[in-house]
N, CA, C and O atoms as a CHARMM CRD file, in Angstrom:
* protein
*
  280
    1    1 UNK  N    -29.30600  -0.52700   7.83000 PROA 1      0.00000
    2    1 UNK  CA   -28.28200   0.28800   7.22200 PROA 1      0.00000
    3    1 UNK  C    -27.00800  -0.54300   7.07100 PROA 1      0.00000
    4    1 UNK  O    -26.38400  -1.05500   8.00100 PROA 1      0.00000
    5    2 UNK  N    -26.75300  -0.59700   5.96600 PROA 2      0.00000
    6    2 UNK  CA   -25.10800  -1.56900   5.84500 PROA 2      0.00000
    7    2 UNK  C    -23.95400  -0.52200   5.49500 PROA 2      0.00000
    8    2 UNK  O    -24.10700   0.48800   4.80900 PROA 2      0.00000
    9    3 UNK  N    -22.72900  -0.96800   6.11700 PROA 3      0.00000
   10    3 UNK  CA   -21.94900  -0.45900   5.94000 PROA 3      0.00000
   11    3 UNK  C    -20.66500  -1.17700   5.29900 PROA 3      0.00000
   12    3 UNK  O    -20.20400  -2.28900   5.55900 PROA 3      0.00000
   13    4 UNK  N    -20.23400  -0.23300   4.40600 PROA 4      0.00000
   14    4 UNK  CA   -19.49100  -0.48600   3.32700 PROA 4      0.00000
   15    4 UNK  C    -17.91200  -0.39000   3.72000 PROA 4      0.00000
   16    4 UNK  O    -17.28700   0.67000   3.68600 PROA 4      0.00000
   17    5 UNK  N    -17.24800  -1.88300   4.17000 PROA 5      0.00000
   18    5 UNK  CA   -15.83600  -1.79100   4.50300 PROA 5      0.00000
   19    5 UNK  C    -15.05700  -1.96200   3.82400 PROA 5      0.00000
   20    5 UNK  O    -13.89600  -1.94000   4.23400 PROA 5      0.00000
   21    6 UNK  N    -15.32200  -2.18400   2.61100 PROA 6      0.00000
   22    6 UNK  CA   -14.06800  -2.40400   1.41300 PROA 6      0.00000
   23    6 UNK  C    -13.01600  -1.73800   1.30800 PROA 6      0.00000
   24    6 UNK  O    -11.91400  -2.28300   1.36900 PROA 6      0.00000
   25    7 UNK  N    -13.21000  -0.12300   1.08700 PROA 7      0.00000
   26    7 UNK  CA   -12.23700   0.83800   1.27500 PROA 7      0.00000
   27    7 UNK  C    -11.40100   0.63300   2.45100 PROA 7      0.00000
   28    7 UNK  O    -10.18400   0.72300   2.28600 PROA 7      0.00000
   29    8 UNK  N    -11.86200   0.36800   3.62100 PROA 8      0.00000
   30    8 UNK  CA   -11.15300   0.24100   5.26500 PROA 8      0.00000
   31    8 UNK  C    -10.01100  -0.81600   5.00300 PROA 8      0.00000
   32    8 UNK  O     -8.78800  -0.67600   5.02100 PROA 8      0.00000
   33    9 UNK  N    -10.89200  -2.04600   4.72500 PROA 9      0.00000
   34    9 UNK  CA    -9.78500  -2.94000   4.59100 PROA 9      0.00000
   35    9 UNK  C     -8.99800  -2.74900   3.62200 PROA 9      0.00000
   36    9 UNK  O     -7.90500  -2.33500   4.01100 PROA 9      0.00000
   37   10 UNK  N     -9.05700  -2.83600   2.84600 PROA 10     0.00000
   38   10 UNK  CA    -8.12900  -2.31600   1.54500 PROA 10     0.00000
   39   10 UNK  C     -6.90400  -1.61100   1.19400 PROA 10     0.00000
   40   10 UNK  O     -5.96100  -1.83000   0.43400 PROA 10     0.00000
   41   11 UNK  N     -7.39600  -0.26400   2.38200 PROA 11     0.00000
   42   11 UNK  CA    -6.78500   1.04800   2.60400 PROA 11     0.00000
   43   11 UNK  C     -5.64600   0.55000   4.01700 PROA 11     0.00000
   44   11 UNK  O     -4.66600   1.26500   4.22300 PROA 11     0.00000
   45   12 UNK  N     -5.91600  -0.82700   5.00400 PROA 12     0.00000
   46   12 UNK  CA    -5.07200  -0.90600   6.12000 PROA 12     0.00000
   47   12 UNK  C     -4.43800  -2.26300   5.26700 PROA 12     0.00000
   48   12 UNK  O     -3.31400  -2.36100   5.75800 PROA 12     0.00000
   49   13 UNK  N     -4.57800  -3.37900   4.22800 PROA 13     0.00000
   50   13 UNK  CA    -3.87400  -3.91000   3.83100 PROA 13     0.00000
   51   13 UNK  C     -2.59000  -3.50100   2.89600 PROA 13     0.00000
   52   13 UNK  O     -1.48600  -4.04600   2.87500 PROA 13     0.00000
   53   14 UNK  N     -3.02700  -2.45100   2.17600 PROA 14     0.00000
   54   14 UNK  CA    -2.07100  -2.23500   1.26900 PROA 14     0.00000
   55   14 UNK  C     -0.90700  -1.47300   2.03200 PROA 14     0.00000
   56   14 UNK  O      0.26300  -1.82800   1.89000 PROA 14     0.00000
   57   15 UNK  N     -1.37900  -0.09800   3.08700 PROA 15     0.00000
   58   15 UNK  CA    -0.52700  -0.21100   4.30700 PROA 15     0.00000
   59   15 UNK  C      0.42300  -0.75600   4.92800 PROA 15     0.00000
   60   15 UNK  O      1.42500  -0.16400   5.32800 PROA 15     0.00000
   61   16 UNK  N      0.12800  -2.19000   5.08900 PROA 16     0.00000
   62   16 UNK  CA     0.81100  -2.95100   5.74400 PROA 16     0.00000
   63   16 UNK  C      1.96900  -3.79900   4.80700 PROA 16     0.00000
   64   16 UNK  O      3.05000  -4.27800   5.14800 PROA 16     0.00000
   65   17 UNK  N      1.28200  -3.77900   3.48800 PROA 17     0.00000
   66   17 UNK  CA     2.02700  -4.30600   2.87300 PROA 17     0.00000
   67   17 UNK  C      2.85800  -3.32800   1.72600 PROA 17     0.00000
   68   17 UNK  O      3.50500  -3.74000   0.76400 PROA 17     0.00000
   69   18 UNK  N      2.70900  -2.38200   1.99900 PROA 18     0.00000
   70   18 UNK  CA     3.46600  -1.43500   1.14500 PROA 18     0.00000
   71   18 UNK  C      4.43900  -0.77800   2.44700 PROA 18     0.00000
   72   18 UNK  O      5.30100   0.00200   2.04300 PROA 18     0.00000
   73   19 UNK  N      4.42500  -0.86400   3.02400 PROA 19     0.00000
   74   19 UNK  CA     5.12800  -0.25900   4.15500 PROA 19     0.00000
   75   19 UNK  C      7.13800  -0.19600   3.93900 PROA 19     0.00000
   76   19 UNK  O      7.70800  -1.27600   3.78200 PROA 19     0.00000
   77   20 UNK  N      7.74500   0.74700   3.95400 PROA 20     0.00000
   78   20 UNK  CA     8.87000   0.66200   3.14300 PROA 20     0.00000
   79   20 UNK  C      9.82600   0.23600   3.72800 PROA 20     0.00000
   80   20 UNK  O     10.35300   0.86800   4.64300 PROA 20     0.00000
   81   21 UNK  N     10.31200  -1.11600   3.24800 PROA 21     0.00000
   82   21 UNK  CA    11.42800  -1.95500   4.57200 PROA 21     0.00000
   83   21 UNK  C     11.06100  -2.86500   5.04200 PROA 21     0.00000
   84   21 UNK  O     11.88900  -3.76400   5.19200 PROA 21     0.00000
   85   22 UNK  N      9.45100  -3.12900   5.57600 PROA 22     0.00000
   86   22 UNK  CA     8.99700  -4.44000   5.49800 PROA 22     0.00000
   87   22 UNK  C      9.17600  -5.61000   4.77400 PROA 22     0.00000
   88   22 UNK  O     10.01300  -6.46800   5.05300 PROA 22     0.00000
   89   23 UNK  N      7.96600  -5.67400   3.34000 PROA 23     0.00000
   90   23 UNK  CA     8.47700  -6.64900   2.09900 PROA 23     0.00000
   91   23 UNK  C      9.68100  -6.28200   1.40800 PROA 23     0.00000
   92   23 UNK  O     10.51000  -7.13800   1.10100 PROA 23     0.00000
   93   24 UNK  N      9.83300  -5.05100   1.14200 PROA 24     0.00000
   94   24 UNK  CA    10.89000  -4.81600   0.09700 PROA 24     0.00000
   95   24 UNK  C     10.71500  -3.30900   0.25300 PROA 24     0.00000
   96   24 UNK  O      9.68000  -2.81600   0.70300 PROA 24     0.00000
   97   25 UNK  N     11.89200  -2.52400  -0.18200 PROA 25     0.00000
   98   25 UNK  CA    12.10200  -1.41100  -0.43600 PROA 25     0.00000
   99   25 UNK  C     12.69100  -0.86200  -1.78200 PROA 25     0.00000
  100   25 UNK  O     13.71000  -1.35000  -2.27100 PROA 25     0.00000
  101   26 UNK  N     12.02100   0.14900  -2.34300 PROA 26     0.00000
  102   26 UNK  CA    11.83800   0.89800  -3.55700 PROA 26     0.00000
  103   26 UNK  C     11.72000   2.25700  -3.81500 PROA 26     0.00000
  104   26 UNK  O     10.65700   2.84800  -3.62600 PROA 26     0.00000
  105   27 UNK  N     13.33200   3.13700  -4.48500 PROA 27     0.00000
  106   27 UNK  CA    14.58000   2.49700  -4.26900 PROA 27     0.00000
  107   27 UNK  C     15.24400   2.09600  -3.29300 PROA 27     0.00000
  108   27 UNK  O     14.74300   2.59800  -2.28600 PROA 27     0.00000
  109   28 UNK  N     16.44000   1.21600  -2.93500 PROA 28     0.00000
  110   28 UNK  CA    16.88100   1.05900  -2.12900 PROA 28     0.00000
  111   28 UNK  C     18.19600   2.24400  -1.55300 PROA 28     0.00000
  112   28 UNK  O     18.38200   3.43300  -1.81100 PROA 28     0.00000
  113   29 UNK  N     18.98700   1.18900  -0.61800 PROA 29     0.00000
  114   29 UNK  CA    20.33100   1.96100  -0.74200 PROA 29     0.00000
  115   29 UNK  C     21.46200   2.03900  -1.56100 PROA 29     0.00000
  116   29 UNK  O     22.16100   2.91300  -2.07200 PROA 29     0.00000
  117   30 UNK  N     21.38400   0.55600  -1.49800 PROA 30     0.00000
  118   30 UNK  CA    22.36200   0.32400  -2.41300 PROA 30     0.00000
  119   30 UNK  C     21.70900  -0.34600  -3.81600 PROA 30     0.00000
  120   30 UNK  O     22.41800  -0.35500  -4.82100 PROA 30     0.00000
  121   31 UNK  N     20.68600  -0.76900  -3.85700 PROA 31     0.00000
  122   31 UNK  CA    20.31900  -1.10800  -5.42500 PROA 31     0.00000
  123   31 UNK  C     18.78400  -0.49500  -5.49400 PROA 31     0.00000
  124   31 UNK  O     18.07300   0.17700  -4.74700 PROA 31     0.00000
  125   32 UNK  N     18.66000  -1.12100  -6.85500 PROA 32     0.00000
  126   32 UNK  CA    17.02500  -0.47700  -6.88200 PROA 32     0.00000
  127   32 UNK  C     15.94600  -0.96900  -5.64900 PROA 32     0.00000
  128   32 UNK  O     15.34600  -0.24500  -4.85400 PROA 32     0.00000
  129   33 UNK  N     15.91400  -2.40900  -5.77100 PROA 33     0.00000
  130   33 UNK  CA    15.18100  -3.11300  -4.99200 PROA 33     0.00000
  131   33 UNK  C     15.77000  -3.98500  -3.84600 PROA 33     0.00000
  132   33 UNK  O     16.34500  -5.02300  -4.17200 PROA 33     0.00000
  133   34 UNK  N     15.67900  -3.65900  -2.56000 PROA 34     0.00000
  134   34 UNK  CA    16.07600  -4.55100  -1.69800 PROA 34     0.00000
  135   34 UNK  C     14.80400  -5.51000  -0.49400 PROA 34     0.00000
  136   34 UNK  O     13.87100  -4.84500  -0.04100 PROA 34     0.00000
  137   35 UNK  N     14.89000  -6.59500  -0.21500 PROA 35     0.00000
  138   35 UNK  CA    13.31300  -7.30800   0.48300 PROA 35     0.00000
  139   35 UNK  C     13.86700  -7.60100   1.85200 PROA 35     0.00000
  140   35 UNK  O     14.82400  -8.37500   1.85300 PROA 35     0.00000
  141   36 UNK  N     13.45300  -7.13100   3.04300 PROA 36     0.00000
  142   36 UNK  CA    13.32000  -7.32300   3.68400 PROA 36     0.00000
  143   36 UNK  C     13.87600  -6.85900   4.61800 PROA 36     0.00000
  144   36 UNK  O     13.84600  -7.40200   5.72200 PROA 36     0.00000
  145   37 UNK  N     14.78000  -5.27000   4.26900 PROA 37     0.00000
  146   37 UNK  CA    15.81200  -4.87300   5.18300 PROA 37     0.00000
  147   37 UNK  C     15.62300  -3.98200   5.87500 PROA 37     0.00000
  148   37 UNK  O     16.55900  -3.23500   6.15900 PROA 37     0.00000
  149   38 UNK  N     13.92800  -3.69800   6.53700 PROA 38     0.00000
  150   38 UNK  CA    13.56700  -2.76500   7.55000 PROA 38     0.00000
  151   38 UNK  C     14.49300  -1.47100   7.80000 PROA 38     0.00000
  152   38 UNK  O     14.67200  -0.88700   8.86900 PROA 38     0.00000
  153   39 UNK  N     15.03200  -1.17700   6.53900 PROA 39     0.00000
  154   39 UNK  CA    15.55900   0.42400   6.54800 PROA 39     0.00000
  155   39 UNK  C     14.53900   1.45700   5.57200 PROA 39     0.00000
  156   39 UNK  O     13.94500   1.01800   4.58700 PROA 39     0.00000
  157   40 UNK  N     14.46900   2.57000   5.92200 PROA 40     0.00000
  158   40 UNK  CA    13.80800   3.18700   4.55900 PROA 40     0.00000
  159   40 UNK  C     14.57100   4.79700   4.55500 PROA 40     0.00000
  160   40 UNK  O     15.46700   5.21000   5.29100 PROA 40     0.00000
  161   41 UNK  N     13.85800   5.48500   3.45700 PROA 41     0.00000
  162   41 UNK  CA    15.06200   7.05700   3.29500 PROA 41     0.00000
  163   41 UNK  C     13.33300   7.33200   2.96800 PROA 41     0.00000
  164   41 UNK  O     12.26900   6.72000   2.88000 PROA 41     0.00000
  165   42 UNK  N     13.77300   8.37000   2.89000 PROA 42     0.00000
  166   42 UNK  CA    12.97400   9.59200   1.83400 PROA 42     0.00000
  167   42 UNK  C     12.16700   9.20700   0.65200 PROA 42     0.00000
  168   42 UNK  O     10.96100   9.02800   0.48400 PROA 42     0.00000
  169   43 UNK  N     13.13800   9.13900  -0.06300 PROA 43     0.00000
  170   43 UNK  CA    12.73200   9.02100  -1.32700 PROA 43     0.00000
  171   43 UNK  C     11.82800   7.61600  -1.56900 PROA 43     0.00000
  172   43 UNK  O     11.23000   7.25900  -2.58400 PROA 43     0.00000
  173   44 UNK  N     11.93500   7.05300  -0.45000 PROA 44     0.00000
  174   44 UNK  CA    11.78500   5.57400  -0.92700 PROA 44     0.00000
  175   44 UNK  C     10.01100   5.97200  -0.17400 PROA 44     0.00000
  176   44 UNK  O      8.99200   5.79700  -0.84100 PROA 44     0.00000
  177   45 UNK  N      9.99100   6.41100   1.01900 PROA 45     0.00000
  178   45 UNK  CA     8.53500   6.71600   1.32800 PROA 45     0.00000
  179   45 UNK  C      7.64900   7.27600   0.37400 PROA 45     0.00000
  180   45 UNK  O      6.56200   6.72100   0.21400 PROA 45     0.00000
  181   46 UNK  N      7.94200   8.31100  -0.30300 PROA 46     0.00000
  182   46 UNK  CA     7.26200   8.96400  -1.42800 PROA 46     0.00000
  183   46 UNK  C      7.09100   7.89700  -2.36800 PROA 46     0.00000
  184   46 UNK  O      5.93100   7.82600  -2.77400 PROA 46     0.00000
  185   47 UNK  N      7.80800   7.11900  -2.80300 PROA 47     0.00000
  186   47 UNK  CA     7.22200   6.27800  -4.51200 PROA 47     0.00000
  187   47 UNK  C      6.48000   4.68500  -3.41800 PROA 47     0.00000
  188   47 UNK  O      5.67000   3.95400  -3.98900 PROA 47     0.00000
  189   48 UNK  N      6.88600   4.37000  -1.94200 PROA 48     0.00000
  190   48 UNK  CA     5.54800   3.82800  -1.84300 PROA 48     0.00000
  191   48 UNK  C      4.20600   4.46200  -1.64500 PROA 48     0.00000
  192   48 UNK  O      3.13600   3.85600  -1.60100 PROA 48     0.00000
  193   49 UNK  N      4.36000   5.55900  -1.54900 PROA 49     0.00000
  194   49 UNK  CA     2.94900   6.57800  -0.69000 PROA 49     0.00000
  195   49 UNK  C      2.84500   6.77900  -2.22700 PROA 49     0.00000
  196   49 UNK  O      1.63500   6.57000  -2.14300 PROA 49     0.00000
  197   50 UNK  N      3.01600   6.98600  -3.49200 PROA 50     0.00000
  198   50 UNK  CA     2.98100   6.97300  -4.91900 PROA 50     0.00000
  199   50 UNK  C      2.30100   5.83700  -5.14100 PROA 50     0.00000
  200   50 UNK  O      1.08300   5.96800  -5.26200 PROA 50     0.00000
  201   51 UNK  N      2.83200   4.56800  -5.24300 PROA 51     0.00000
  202   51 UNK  CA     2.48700   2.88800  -4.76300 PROA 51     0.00000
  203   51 UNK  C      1.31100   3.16800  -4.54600 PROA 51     0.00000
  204   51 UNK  O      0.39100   3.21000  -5.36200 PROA 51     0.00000
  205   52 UNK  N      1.28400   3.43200  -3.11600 PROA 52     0.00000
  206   52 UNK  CA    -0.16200   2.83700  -2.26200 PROA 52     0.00000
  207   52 UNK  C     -1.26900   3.74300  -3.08600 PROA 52     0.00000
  208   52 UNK  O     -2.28900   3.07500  -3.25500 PROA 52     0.00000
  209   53 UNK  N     -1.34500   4.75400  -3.51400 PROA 53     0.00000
  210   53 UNK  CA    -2.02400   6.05100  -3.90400 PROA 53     0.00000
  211   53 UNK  C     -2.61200   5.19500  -5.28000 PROA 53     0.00000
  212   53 UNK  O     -3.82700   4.99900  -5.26400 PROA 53     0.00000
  213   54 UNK  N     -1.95500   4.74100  -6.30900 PROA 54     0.00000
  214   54 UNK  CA    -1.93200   4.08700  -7.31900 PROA 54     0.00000
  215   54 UNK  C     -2.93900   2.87800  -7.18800 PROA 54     0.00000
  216   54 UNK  O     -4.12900   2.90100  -7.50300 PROA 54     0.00000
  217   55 UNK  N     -2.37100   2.03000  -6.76700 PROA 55     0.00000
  218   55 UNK  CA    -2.78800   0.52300  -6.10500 PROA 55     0.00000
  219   55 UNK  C     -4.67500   0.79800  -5.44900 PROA 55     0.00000
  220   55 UNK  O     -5.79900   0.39300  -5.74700 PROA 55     0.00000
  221   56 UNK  N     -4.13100   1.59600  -4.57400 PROA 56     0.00000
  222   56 UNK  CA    -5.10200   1.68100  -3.75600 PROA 56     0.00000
  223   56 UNK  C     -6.73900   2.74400  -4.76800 PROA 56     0.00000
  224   56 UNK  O     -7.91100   2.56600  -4.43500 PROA 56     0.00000
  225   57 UNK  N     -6.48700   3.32000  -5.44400 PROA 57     0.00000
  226   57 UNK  CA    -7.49700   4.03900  -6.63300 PROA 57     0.00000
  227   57 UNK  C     -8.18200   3.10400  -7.34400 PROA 57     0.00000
  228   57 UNK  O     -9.40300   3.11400  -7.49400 PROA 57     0.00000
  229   58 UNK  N     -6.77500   1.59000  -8.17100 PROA 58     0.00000
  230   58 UNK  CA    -7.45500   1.16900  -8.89700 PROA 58     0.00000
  231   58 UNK  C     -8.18200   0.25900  -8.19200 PROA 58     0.00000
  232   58 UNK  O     -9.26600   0.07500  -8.74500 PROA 58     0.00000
  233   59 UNK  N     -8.01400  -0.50800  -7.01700 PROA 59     0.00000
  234   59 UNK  CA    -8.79400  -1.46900  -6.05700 PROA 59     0.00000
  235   59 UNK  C     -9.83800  -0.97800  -6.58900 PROA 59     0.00000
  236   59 UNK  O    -10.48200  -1.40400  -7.54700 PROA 59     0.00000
  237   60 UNK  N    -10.13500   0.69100  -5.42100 PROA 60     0.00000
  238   60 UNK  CA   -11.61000   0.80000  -4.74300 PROA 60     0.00000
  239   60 UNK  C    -11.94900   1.38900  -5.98100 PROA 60     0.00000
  240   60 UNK  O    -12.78700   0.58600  -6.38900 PROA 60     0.00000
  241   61 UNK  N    -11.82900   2.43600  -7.01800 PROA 61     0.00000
  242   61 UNK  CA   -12.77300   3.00500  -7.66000 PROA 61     0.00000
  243   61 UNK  C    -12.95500   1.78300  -8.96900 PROA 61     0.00000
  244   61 UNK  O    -14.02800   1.23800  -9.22600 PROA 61     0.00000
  245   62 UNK  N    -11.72400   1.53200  -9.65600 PROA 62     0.00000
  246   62 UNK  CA   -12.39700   0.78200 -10.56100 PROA 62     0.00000
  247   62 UNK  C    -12.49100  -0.40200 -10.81300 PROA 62     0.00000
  248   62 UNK  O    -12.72000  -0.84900 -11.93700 PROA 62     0.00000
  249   63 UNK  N    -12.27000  -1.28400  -9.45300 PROA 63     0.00000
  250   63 UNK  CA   -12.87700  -2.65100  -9.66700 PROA 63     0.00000
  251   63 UNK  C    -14.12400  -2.33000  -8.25000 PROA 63     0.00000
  252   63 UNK  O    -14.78300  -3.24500  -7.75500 PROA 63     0.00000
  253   64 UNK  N    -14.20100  -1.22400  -7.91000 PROA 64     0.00000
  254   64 UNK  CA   -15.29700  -1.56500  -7.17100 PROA 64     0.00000
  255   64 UNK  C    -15.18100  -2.57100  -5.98400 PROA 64     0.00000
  256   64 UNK  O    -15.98100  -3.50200  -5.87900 PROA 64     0.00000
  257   65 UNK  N    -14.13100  -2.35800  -5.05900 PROA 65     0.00000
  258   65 UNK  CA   -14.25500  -3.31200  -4.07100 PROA 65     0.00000
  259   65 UNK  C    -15.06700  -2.96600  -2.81000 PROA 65     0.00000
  260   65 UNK  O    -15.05100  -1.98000  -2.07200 PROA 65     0.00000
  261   66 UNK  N    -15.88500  -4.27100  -2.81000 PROA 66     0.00000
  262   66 UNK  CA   -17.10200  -3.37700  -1.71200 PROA 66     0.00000
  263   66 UNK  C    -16.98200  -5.13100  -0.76500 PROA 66     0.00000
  264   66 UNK  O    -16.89900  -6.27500  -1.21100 PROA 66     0.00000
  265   67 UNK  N    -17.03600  -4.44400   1.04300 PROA 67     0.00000
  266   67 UNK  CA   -17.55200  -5.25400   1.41100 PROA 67     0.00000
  267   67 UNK  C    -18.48900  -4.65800   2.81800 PROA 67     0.00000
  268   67 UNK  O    -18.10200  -3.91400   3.72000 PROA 67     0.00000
  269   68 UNK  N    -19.72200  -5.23600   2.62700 PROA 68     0.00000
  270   68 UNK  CA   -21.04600  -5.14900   3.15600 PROA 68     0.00000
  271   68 UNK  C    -21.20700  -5.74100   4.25300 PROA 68     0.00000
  272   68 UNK  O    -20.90200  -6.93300   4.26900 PROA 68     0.00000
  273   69 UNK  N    -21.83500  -4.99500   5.75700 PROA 69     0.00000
  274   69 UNK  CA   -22.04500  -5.14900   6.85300 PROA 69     0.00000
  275   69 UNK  C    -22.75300  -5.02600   7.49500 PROA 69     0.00000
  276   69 UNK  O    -22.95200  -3.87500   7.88400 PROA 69     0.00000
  277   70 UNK  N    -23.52600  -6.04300   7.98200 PROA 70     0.00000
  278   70 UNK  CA   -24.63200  -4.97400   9.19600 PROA 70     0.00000
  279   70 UNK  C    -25.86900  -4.75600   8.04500 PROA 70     0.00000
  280   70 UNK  O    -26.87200  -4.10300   8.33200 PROA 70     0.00000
């Protein structure tokens, strides 16, 4: 039986890298885009959780990212 981790990883990378305040934040406080200033609001969680939601659809459904285990 193999199991299919593509989604897993995929789903904890984009996570990590969409995370708001980490790489960059979108919007910011004071401008649209600010990188690296580990603050975040509201608004700015929603359009990455928008982001990741986006990103993360076209990965797994339509390029099909599969990775096989076991």
């Amino acid at each position: 039986m193999t199991t299919d981790w593509g989604p897993a990883v995929v789903a904890v990378g984009l996570f990590i890298l969409l995370s708001p305040g980490l790489l960059f934040q979108l919007p910011a406080r004071t401008r649209v885009v600010e990188f690296g200033n580990m603050y975040t609001s509201g608004i700015s969680i929603i359009v990455h959780a928008i982001l990741y939601f986006c990103i993360y659809t076209i990965l797994v459904i339509a390029f099909h990212v599969h990775i096989l285990a076991g």
